[in-house]
N, C-alpha and C positions, 0 to 999 in steps of 0.2 A: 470946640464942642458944637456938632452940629441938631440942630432944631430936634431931630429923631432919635439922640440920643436918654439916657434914662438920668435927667437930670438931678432926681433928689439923689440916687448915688452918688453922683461924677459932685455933687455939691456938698454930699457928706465926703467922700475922698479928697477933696480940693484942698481944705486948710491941711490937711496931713502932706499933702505933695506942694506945699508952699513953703509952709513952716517947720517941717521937718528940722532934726538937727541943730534948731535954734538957730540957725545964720550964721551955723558954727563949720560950714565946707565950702569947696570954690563955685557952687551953685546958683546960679538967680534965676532963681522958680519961682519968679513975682508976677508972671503973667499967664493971663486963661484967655482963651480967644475962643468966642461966643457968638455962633452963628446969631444975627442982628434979632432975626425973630425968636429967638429964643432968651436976649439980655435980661428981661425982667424978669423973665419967668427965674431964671437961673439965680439972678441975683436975690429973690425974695426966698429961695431956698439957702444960697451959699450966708447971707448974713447971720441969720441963728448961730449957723454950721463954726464960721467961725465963733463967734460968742463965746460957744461953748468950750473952748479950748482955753482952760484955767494956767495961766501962768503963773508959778509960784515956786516952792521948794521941792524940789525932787523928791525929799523924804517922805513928803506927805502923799499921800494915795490918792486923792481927787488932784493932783498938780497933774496935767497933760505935758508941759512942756516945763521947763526948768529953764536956768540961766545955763 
């Protein structure tokens, strides 16, 4: 992610291209690589970003991700 990029996107997109799938494919999407002057900024967007992402029963319609 370089500095000039639009980081509340790339911070809303983030947890979806980490956590996708549930950690259920041969993927390790666990890393974001954050031009240095950009780490805070980024990371003060990506934490809500993640938050947000309700783990719980698939059945239920606020669940984002299931088991």
């Amino acid at each position: 992610m370089f500095a000039d990029a639009d980081l509340e996107a790339a911070a809303a997109a983030a947890p979806g291209g980490a956590f996708d799938n549930a950690g259920q494919d041969c993927c390790a999407r666990s890393r974001i690589l954050v031009e240095k002057s950009a780490y805070d900024s980024f990371l003060e967007l990506l934490e809500p970003a993640v938050r947000a992402v309700k783990v719980g029963d698939p059945a239920d319609e606020s669940t984002v991700m299931g088991p």
